[in-house]
Backbone as CSV, one residue per row, in Angstrom:
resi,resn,N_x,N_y,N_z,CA_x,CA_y,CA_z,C_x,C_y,C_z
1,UNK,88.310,98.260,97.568,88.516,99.395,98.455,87.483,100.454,98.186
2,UNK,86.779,101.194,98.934,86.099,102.123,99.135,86.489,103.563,98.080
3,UNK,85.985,104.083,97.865,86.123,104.999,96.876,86.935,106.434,97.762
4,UNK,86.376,106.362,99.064,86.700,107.417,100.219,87.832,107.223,101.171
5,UNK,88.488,107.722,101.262,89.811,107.393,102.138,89.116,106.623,103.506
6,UNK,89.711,105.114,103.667,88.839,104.845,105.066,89.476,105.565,106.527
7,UNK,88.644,105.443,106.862,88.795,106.349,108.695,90.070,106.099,109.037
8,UNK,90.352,104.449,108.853,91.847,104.156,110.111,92.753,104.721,109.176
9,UNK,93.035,104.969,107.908,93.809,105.608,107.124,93.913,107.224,107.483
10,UNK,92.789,107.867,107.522,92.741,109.378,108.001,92.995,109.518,109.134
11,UNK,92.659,108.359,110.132,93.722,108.417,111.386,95.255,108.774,111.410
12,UNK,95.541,107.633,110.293,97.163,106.952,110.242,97.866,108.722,110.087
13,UNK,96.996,109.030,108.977,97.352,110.512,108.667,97.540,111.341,109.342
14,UNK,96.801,111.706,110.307,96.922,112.687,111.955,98.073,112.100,112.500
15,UNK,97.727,110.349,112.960,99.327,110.284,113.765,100.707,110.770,113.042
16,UNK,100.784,110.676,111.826,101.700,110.958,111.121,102.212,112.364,111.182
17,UNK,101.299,113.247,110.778,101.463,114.550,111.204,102.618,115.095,112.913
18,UNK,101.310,114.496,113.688,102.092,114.673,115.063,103.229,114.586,115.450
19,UNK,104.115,113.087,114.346,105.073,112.565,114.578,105.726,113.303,114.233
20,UNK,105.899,114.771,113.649,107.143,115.462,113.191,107.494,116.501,114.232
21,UNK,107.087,116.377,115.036,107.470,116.745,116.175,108.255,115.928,116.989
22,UNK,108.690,114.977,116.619,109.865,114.040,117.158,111.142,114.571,117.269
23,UNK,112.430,114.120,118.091,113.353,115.203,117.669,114.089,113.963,117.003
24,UNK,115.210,114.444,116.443,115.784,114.101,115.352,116.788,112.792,116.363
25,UNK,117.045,112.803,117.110,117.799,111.782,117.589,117.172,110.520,118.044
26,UNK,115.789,110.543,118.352,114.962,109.859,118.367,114.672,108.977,116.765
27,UNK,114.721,109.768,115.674,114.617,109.328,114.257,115.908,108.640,113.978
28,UNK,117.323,108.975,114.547,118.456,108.481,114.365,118.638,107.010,114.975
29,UNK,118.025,106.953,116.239,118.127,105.601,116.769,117.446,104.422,116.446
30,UNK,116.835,104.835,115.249,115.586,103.676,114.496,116.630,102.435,114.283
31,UNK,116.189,101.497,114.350,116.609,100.182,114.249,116.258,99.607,112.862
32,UNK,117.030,99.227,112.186,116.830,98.804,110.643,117.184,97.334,111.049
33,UNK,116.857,96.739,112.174,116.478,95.314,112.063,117.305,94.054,111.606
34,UNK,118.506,94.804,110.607,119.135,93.439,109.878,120.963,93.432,110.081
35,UNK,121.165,94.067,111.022,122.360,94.120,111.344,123.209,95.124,110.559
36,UNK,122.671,95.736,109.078,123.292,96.643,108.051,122.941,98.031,108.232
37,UNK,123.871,98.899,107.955,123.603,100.591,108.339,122.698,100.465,107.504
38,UNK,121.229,101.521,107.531,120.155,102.451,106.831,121.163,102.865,105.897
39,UNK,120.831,103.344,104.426,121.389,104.665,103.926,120.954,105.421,104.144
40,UNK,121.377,106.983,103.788,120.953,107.951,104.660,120.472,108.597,103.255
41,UNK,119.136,109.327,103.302,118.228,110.196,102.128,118.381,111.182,102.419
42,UNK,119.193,111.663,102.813,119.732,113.126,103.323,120.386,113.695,103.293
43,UNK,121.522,114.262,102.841,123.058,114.782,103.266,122.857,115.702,104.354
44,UNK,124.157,115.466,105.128,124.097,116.396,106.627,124.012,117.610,106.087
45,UNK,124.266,118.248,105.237,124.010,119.464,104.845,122.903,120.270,105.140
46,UNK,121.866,119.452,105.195,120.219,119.593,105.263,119.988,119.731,106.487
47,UNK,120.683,119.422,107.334,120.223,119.374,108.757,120.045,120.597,109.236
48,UNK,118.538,121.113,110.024,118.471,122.170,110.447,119.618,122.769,111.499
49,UNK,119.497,124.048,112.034,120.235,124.541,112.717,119.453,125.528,113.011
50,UNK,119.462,126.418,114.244,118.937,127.113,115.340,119.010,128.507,114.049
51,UNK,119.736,128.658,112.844,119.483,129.477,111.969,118.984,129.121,111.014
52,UNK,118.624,127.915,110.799,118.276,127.788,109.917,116.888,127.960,109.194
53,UNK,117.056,127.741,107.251,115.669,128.492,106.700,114.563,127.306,106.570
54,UNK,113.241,127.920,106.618,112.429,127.615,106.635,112.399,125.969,105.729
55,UNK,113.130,126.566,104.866,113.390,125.103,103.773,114.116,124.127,104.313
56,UNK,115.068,124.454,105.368,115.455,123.288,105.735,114.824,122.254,106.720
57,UNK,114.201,123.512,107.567,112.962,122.783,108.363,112.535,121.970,108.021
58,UNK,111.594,122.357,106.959,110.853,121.359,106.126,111.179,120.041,105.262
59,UNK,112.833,119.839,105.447,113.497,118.559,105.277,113.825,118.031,106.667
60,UNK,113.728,118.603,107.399,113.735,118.021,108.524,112.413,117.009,109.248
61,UNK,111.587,117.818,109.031,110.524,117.232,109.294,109.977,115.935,108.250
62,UNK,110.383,116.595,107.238,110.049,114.797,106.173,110.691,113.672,106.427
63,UNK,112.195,114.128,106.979,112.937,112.577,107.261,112.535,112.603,108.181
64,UNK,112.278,113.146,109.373,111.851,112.361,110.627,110.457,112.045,110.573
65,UNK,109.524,112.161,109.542,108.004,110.953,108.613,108.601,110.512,108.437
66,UNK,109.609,110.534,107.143,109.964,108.871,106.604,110.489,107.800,107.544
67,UNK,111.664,108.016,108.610,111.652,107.217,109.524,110.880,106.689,110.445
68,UNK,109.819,107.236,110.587,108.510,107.138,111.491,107.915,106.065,110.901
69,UNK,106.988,106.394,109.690,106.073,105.967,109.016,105.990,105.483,107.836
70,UNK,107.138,105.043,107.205,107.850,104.594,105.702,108.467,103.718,105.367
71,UNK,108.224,102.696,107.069,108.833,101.523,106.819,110.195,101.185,107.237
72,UNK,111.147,102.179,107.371,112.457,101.815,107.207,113.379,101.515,108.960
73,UNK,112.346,100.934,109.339,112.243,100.454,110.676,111.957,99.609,110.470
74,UNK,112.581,97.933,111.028,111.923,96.200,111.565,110.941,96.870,112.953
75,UNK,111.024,97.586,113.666,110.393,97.840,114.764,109.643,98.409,115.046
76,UNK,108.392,99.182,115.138,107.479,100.454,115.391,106.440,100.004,116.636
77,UNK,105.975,100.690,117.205,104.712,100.538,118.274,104.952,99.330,118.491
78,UNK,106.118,98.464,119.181,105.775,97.775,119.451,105.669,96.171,118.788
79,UNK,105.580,96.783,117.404,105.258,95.436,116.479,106.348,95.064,115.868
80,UNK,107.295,94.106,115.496,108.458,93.739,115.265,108.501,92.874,113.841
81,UNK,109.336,92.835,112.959,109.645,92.139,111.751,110.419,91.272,111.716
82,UNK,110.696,89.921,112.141,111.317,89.355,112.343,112.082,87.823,111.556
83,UNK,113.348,88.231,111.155,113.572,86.873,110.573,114.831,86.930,110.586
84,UNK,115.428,85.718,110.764,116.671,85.133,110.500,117.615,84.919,109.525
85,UNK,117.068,85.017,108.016,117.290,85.150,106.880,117.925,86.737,106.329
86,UNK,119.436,86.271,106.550,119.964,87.905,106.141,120.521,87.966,104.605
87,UNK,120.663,86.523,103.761,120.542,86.758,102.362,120.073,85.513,102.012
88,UNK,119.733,85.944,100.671,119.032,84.848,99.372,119.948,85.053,98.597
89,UNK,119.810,83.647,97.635,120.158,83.521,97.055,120.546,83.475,95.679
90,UNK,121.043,83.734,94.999,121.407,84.701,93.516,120.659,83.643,92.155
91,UNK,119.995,84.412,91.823,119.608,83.644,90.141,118.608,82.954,90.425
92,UNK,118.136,82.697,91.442,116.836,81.528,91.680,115.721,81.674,92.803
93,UNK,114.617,81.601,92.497,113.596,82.027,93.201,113.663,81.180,94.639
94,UNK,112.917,82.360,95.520,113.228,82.283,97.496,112.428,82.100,97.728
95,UNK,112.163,81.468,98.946,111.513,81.512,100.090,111.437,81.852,101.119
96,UNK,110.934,83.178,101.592,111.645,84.280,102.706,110.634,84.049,103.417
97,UNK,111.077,83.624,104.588,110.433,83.021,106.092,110.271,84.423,107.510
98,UNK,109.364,84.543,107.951,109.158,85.500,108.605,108.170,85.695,109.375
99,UNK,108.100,86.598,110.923,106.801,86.547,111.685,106.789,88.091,112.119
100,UNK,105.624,88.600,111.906,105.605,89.453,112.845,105.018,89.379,114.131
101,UNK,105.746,90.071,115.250,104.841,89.878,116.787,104.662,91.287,117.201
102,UNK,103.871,91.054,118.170,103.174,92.043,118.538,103.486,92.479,119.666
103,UNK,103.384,93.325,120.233,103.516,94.338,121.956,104.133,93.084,122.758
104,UNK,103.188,92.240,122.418,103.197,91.192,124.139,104.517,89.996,123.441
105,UNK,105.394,90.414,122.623,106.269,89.345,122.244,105.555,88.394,121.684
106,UNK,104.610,88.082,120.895,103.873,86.877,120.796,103.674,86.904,118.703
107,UNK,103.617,86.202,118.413,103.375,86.083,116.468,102.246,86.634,116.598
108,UNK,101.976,87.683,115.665,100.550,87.920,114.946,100.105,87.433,114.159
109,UNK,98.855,86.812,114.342,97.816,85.663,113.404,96.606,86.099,113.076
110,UNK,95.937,87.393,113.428,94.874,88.275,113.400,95.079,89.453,112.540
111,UNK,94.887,89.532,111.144,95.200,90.706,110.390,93.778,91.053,109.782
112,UNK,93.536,92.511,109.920,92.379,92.831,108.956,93.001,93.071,107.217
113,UNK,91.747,92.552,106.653,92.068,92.330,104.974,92.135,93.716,104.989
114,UNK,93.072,94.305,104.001,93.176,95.269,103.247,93.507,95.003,101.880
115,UNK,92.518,95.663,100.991,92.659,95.650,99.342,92.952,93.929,98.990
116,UNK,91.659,92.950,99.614,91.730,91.808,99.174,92.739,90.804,100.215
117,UNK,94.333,91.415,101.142,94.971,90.926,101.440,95.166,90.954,103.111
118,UNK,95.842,90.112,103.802,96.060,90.023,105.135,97.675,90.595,105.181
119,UNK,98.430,90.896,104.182,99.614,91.055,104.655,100.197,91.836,102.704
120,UNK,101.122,92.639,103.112,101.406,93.154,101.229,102.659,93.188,101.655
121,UNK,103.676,92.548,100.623,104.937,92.381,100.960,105.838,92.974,99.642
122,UNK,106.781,93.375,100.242,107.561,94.254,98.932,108.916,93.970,98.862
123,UNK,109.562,93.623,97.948,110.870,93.968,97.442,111.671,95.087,96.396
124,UNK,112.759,95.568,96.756,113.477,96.643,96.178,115.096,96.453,96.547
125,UNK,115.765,96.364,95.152,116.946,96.696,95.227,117.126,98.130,95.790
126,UNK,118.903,98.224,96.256,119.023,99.577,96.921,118.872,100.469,95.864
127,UNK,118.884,99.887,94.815,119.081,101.192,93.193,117.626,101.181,92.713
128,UNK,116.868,100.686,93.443,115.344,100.924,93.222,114.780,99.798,91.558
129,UNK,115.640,99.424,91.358,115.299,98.234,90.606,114.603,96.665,91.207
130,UNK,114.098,95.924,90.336,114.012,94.503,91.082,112.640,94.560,91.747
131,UNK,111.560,95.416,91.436,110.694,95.555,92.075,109.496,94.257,92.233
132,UNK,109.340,93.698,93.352,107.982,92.365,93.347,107.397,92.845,94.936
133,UNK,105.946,92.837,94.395,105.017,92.952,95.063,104.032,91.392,95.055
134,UNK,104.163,91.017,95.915,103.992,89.259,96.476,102.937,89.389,97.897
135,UNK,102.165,88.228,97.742,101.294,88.246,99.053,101.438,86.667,99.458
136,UNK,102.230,86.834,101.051,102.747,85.748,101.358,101.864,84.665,102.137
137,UNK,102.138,83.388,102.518,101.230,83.026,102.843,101.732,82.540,104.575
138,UNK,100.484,82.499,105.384,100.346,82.440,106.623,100.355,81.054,107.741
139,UNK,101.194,80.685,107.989,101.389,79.203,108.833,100.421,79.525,110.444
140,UNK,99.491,78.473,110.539,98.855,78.665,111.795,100.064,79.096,113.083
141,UNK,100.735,79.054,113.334,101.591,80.249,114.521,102.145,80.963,113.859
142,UNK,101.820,82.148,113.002,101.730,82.910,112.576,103.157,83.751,111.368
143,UNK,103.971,82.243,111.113,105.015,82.554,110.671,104.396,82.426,108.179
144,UNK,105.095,83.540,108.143,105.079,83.958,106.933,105.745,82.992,105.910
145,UNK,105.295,83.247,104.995,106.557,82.605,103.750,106.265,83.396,102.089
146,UNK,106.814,84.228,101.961,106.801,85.099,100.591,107.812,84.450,99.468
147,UNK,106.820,84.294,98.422,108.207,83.550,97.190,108.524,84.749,96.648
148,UNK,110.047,84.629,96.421,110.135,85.934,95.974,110.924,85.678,94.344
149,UNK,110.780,86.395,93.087,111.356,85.622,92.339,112.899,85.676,91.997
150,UNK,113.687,85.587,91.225,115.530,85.209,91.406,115.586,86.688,91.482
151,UNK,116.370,87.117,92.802,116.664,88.443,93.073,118.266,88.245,92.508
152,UNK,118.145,89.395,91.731,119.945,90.232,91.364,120.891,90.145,92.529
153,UNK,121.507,90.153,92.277,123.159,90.566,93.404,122.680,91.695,94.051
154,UNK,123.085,91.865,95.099,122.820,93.650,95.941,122.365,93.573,97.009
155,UNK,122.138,94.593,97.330,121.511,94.690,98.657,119.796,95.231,98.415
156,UNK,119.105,94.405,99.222,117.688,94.387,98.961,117.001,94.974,100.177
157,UNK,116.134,95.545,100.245,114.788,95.951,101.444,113.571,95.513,101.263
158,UNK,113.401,94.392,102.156,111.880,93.617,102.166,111.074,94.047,103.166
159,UNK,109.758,94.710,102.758,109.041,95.689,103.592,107.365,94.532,103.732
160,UNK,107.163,94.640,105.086,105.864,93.938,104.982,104.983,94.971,105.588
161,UNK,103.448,94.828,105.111,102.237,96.346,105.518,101.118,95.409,105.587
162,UNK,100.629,95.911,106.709,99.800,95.225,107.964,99.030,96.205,108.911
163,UNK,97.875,95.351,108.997,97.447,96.021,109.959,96.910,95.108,111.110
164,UNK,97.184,95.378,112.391,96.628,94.306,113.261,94.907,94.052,113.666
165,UNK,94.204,93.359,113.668,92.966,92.949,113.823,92.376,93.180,115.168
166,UNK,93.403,93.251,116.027,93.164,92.848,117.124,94.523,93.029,118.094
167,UNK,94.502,93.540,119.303,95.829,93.762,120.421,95.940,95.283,120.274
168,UNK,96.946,96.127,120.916,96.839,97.281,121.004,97.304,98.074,119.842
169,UNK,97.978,97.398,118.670,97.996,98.017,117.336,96.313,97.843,116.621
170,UNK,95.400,97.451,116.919,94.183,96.864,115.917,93.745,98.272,115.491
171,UNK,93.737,97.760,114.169,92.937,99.496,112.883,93.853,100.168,112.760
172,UNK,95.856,99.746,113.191,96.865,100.733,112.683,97.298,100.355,111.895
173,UNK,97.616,101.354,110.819,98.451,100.229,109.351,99.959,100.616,109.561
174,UNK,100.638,99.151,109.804,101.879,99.356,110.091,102.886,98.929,108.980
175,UNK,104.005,99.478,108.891,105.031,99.070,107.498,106.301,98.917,108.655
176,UNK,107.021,97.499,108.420,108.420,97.525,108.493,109.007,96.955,107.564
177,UNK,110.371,96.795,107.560,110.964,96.246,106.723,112.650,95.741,107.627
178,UNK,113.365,95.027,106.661,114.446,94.526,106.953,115.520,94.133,105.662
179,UNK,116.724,94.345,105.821,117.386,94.082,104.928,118.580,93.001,104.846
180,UNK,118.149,92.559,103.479,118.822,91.042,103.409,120.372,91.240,101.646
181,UNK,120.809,90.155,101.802,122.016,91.079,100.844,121.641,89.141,99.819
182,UNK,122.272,89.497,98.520,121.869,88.694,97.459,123.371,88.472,97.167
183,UNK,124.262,87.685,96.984,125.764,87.769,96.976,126.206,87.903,95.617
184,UNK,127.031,88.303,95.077,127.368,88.322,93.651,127.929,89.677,93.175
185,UNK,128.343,89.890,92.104,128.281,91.651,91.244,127.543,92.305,91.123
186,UNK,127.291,92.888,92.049,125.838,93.685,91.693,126.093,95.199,90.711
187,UNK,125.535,94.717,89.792,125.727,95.733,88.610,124.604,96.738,88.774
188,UNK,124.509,97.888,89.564,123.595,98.676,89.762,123.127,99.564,88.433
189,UNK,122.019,100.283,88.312,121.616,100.917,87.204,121.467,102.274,87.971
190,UNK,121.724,103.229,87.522,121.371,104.949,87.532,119.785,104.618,87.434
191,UNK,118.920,105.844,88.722,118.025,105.855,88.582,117.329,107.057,87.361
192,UNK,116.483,106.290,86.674,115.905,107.192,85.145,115.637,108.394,85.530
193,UNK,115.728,109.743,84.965,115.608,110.863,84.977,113.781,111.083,85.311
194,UNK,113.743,111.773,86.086,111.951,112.533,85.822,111.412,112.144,84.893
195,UNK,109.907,111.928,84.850,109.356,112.077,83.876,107.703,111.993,84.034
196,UNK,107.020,112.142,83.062,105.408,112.422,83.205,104.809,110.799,82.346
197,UNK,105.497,110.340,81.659,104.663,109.197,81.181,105.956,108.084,81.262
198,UNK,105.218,106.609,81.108,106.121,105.558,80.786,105.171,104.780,79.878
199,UNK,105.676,103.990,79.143,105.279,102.827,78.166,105.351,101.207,78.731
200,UNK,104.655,100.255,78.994,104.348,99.108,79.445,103.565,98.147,78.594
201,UNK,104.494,97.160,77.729,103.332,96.225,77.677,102.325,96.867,75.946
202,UNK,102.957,98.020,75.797,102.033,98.723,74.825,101.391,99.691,75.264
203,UNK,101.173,99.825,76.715,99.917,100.873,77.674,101.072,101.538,77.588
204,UNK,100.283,103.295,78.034,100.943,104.446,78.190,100.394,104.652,79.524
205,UNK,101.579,105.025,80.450,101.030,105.578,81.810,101.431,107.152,82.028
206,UNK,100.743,108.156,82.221,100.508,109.327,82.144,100.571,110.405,83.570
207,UNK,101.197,110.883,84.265,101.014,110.905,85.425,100.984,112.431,85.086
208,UNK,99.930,113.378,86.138,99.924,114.665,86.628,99.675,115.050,88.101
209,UNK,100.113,116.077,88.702,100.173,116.605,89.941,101.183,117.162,90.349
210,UNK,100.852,117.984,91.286,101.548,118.721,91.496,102.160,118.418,92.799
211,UNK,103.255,117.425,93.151,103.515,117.179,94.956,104.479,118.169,95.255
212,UNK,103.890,118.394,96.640,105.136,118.591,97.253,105.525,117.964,98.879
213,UNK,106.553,117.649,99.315,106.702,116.691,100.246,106.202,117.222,101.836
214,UNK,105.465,116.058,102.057,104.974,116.586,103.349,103.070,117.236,103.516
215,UNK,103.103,117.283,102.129,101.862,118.092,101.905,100.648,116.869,100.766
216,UNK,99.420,116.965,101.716,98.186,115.689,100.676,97.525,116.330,99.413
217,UNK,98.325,116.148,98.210,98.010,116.180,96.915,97.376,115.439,95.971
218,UNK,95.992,115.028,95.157,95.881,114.209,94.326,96.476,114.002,93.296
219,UNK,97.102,112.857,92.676,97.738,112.361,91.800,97.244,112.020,90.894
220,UNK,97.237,111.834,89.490,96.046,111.932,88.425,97.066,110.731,87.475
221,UNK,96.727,109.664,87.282,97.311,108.910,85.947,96.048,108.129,85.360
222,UNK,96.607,108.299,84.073,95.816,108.360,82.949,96.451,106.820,81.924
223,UNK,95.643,106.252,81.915,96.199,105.064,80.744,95.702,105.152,79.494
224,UNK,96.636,104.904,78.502,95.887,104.452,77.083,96.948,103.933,76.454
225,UNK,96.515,103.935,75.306,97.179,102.552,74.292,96.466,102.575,73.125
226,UNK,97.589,103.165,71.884,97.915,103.509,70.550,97.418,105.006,70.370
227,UNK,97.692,105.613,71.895,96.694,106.888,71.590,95.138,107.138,72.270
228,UNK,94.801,106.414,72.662,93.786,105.912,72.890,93.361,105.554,74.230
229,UNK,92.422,106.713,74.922,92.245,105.992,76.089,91.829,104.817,76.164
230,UNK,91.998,103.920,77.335,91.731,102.708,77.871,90.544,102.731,78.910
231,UNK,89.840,101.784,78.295,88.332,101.541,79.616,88.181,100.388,79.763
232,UNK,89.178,99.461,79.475,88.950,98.244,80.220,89.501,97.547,80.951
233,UNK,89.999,98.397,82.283,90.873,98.010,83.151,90.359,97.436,84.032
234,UNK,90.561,96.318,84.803,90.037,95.030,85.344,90.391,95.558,87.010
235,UNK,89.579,94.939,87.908,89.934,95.399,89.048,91.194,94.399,89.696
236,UNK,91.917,94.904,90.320,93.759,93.838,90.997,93.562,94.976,92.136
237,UNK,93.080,93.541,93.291,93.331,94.202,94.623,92.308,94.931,94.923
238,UNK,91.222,94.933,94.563,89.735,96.041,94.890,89.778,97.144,94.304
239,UNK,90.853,97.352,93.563,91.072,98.542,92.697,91.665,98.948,91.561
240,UNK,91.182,100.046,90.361,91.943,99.606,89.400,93.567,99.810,88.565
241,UNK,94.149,100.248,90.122,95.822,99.928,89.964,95.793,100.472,90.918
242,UNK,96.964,100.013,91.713,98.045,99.830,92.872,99.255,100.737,92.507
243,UNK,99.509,101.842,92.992,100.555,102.362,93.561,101.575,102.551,94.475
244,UNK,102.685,101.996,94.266,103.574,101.959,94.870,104.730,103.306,94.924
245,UNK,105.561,103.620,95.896,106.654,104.261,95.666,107.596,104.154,96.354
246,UNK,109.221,104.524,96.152,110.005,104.601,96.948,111.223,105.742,96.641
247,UNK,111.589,105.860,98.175,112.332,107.335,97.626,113.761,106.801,97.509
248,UNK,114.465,107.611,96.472,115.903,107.246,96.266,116.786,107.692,97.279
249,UNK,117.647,106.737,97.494,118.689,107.165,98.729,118.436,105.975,99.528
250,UNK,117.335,106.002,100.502,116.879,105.223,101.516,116.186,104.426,101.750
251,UNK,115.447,104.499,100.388,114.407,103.403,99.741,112.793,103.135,100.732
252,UNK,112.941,104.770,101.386,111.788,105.157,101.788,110.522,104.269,101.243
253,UNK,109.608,104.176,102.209,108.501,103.319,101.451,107.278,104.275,101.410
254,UNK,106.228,104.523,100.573,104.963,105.176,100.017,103.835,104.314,99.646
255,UNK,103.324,104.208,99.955,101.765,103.831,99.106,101.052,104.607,99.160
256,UNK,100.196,105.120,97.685,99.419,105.878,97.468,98.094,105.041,97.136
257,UNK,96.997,105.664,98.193,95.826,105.128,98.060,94.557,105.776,96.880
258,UNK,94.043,104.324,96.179,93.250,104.937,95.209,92.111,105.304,95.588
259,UNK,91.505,106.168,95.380,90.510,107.107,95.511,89.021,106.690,94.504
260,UNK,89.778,106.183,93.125,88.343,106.057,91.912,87.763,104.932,92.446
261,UNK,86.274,104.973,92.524,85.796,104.130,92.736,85.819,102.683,91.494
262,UNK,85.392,101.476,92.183,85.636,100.706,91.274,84.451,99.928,91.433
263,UNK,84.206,99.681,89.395,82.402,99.027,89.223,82.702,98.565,87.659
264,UNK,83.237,96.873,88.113,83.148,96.142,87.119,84.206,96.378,86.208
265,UNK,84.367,95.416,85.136,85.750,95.483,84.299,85.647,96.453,83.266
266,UNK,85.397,97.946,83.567,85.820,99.147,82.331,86.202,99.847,83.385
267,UNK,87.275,99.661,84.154,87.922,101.412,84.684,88.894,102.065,83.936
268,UNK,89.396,103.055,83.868,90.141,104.196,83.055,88.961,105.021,82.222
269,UNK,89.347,105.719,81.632,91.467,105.734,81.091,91.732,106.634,82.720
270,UNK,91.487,107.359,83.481,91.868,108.034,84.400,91.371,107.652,85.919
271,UNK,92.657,107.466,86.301,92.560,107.295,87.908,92.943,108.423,88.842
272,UNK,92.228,108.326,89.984,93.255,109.123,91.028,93.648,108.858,92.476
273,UNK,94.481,109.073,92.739,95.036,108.615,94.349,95.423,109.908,95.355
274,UNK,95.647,109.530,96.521,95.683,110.566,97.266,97.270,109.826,98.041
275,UNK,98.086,111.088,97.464,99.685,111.322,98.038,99.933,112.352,98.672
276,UNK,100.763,111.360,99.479,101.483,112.412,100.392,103.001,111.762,101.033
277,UNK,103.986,112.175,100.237,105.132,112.201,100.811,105.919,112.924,100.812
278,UNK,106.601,112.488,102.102,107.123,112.922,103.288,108.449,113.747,102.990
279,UNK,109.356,113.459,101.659,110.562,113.813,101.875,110.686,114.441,100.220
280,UNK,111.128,115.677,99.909,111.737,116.253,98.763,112.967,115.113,98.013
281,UNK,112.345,115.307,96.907,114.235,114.416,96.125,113.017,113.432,94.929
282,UNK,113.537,112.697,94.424,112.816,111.210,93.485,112.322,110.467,94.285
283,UNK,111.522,110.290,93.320,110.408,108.944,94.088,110.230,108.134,93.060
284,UNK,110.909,106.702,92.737,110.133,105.647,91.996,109.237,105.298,91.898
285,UNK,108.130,105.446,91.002,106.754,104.730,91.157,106.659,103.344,90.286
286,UNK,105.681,102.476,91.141,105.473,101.577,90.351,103.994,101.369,90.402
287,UNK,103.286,101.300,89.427,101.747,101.552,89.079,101.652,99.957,88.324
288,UNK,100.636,98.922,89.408,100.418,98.205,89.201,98.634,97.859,88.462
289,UNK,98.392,97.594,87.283,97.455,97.892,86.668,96.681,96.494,85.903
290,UNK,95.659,96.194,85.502,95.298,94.411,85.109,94.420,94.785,83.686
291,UNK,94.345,93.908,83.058,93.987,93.899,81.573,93.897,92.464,81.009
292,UNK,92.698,91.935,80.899,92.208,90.874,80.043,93.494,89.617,80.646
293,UNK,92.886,89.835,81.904,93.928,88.805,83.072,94.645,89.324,83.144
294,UNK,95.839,90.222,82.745,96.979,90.020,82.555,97.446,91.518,83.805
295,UNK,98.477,90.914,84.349,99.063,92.252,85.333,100.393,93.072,84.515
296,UNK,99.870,94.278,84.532,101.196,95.093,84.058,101.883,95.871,85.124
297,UNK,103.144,96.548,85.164,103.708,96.871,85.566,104.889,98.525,85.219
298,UNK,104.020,99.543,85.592,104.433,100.502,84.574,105.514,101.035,85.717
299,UNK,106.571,101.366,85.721,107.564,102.558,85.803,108.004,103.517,85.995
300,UNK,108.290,104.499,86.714,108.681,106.183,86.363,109.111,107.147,87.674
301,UNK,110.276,108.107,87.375,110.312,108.504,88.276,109.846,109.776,88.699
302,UNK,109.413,110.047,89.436,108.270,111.275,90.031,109.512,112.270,90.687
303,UNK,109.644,113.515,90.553,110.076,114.678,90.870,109.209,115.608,92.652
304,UNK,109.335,115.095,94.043,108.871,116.051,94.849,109.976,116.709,95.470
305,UNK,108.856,118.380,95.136,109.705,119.560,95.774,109.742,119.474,96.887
């Protein structure tokens, strides 16, 4: 990936903007694709009112981004997420079958590569655990197949991010998702308190910035290990770690794009990305990072005002 935010991305960004000018019932009628209510990242409490303060506004306008542009739609412009598969199965690795189509009802088979890939596919328990980031593979009529590995009991959100090559989405990066249920006890975990660093593997992941929701902030994480910055971080994906996020409640979807340029196997100890989300409350991050082959997987939850 380019060191500079690319164009159709600084696009994506303007449309995004615009979109908060949507009204809120329009954001309510989003289609979550899998027959199961959305949870809601909101309490009605928040909901503006013809008196209301400036602060609430400004939660107003983030959930109606996150419903827009965060994935938590099978449906957007047109482009559809589609599969038949409403659960997997408990303790043992899946095979989740899937197509997306496009405007004209038809499978999409034309994707531009982004960060190495034609398609980035995600899983998340509703408690923000269970996290796999998988790149699925593509059947000539355009149907998907992502292995996913033995998902927990619960209820899960499988998000696929795309951009079309070609048809009247081509150069838009689109996220949907759909939700499928895993049968069993699902023994949920409390999501971890705030915090500025996590431990992985032996690596220390270090995070600074200052977000606040709705507003484009750089994000600063820093790796090292025994104390010690790290400079030999390997490139995964055209870059030298992958950021992920999701917001608690609704399991909002985020990707934060990296910014450091990348030249050969010494990147760190410090990276930076350019964030911007949409909604006040926790955000899970997951900072995907590579080292002498090996992929790590660091942790943590991020605090936006």
């Amino acid at each position: 990936m380019s060191s500079n935010l690319p164009s159709r991305r600084r696009t994506l960004l303007a449309a995004g903007a615009a979109a908060l000018s949507l009204t809120l019932s329009a954001c309510a009628s989003t289609n979550t694709g899998s027959g199961m209510p959305a949870m809601s990242g909101m309490p009605a409490s928040t909901m503006p009112t013809a008196t209301a303060p400036p602060s609430a506004t400004a939660s107003m306008a983030g959930m109606a981004a996150m419903a827009g542009g965060t994935g938590l739609a099978s449906s957007s412009n047109g482009y559809t997420f589609a599969s038949a598969t409403a659960a997997l199965p408990a303790g043992q690795p899946a095979g989740y079958r899937f197509t997306i189509t496009g405007p004209d009802g038809k499978p999409v088979t034309d994707y531009t590569v982004d960060q190495t890939k034609k398609l980035h596919f995600y899983a998340i328990r509703s408690d923000l655990t269970g996290f796999q980031h998988v790149h699925p593979t593509m059947a000539a009529d355009g149907t998907w197949t992502a292995q996913l590995a033995a998902p927990a009991p619960g209820d899960w959100r499988l998000f696929a991010a795309f951009t079309p090559a070609t048809g009247a989405g081509k150069g838009t990066d689109v996220v949907l998702s759909r939700t499928v249920t895993v049968p069993g006890m699902a023994n949920t975990a409390a999501l971890p308190p705030a915090a500025t660093s996590t431990t992985v593997d032996g690596y220390t992941a270090t995070v600074s910035g200052d977000l606040m929701a709705g507003m484009a902030h750089p994000l600063t994480v820093t790796i090292s290990r025994d104390g010690k910055p790290v400079t030999d971080l390997q490139p995964y994906l055209d870059t030298y770690a992958h950021l992920t996020a999701f917001h608690e409640g609704d399991q909002a979807f985020a990707h934060l794009h990296p910014t450091t340029a990348v030249s050969g196997d010494h990147g760190g100890p410090t990276l930076t990305f350019h964030a911007e989300l949409p909604a006040s409350g926790n955000w899970r991050l997951f900072l995907q990072f590579q080292t002498v082959g090996t992929l790590h997987t660091a942790q943590l939850t991020l605090h936006v005002s």
